[in-house]
N, C-alpha and C positions, 0 to 999 in steps of 0.2 A: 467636409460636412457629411457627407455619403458612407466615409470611413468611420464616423464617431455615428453616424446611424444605425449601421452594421453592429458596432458592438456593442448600441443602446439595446436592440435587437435579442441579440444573445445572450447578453446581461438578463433581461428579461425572461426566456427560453429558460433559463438556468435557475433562476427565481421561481416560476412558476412550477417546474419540474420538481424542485426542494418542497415546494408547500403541496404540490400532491401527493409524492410520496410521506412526506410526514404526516400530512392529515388524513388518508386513503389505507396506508397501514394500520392492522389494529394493535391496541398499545398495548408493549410484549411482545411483539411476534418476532424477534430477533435479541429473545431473551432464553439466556439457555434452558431456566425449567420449561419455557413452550416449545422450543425445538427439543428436547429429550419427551415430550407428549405426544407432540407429534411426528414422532420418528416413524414409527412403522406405517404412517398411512402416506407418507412424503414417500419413504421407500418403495412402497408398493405402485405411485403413482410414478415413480423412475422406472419401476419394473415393466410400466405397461404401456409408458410412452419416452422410453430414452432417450431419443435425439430430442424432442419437445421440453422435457424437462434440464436438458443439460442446456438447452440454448436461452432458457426462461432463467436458470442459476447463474450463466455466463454474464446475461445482460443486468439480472439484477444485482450480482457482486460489482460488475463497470459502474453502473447509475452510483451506490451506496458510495464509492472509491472516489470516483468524480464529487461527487458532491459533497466530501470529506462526513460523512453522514456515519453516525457508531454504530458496530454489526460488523464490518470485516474479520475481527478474527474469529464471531462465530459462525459468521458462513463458512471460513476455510474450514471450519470443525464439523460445519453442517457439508459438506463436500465430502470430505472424508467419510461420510459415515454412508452418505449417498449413494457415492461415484465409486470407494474405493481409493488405494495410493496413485496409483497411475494415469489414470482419466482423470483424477482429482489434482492432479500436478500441473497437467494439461490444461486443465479448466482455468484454474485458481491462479496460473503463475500469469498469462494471457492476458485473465480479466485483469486482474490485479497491476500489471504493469500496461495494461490499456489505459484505465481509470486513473490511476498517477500520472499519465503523459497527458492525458487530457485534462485533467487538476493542474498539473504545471503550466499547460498553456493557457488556460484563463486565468491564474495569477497574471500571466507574462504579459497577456495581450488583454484583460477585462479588469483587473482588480491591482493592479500594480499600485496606485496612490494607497489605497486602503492596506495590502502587506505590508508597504515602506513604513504607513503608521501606526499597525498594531503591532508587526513585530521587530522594531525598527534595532533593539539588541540585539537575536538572536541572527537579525538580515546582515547585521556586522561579521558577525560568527562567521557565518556561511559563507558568503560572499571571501572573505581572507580565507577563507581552508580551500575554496572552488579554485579561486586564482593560486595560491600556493601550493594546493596536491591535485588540483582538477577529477578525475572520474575516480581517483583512490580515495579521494575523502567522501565523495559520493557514496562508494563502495561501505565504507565504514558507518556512515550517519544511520545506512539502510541497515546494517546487522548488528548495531550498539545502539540500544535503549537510551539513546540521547534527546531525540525530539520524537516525536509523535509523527507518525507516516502522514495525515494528513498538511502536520507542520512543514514537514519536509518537501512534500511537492508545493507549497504555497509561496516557500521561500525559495526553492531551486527555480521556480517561473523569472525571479529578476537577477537571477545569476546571467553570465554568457555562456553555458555549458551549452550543445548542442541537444536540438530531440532526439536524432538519431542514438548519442552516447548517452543522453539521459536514460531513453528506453532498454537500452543493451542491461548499461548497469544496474537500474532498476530490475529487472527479471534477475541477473545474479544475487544481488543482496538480498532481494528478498526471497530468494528460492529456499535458503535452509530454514527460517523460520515456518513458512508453508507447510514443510513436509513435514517440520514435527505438530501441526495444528491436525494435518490430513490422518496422518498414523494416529495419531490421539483420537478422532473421530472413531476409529472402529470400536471405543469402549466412551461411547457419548452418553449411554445409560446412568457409566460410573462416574462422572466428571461432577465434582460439585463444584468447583470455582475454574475461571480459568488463569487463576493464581499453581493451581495445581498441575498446570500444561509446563510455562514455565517456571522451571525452577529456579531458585538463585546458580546452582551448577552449571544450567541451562543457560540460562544468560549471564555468567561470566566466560563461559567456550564463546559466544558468540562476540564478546568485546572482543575477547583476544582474536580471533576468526577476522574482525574488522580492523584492528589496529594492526594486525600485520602486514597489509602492503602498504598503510604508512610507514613501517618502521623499516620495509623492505628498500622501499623511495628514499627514505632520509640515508638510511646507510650506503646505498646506492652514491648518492650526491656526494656524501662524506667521502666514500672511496673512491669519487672519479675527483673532488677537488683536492687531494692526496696525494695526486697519479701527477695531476697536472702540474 
């Protein structure tokens, strides 16, 4: 009783946090013509209080992540344009694999009946690629445009993969998509769409990028059940 109190609790917490930031944001503000407006007063306000502004970006990329909420890939543009490539690596890669490990765990432990019924296909998918290639297929979901990042911590919560190796892998898969969001920021003036960050070129490097330590695993197998 005390334990389903606990997570009525937090359910809650996490409810309530969703409807203030969406009703307390004003509408746009994590739309790219309002962040290309207000670039230079955002910068100047990094300029004059750095550590306050980057720990204000850190936490509000975690909350947006956690709460599968749309805005992460322009905040990582809005970082880069910020912080810069390196502090903005820092920033971005932290929040962002914070926010996902904590998105995974309230699938795992708050919302598990509700993923099993809304994404009850794609929970098949996952689940056979986790048990079949474990953190390499992880590896690959995170760097091939195959589910949506918030899909992806929603349904890793009812896999058995570990937080510890969720976390790890999460920070790698997601690191090279980051850096090309962060580098793009230095010309956020010029960015009309952010169709125009990724390219089809772009996100074909990054399937193959993903699908090669499955292919490295299966030839692997192939060549130790060969040997034997």
């Amino acid at each position: 009783m005390a334990a389903n109190s606990r997570k009525l609790l937090l359910l809650c917490a996490l409810v309530g946090a969703f409807v203030v930031i969406y009703t307390q944001l004003p509408p746009g503000v994590l739309a790219l013509e309002n962040l290309q407006a207000r670039h230079l007063a955002l910068l100047h306000y990094c300029q004059q209080a750095p550590l306050q502004s980057a720990a204000l970006f850190f936490t509000l990329y975690v909350l947006v992540t956690t709460l599968s909420l749309p805005g992460a890939a322009l905040l990582t543009l809005l970082g880069g344009a910020l912080f810069g490539l390196w502090p903005g690596i820092v920033l971005v890669s932290f929040a962002a694999t914070l926010g996902a490990t904590l998105a995974m765990l309230v699938s795992r432990y708050l919302l598990r009946d509700w993923v099993q019924r809304r994404f009850a296909g794609p929970m098949r998918t996952v689940n056979d690629g986790v048990a079949r290639d474990g953190a390499f297929y992880l590896f690959a979901l995170r760097l091939m445009p195959l589910f949506p990042f918030f899909v992806i911590n929603l349904l890793a919560g009812l896999t058995s993969i570990r937080v510890g190796r969720y976390w790890w892998v999460s920070q790698l898969g997601m690191l090279p998509g980051a850096v090309v969001y962060l580098n793009a920021g230095h010309q956020l003036g010029q960015i009309a769409s952010l169709r125009d960050i990724l390219s089809p070129g772009v996100v074909f490097a990054f399937t193959l990028l993903g699908l090669l330590p499955l292919v490295i695993r299966w030839l692997f197998a192939r060549f130790s059940r060969t040997s034997s």
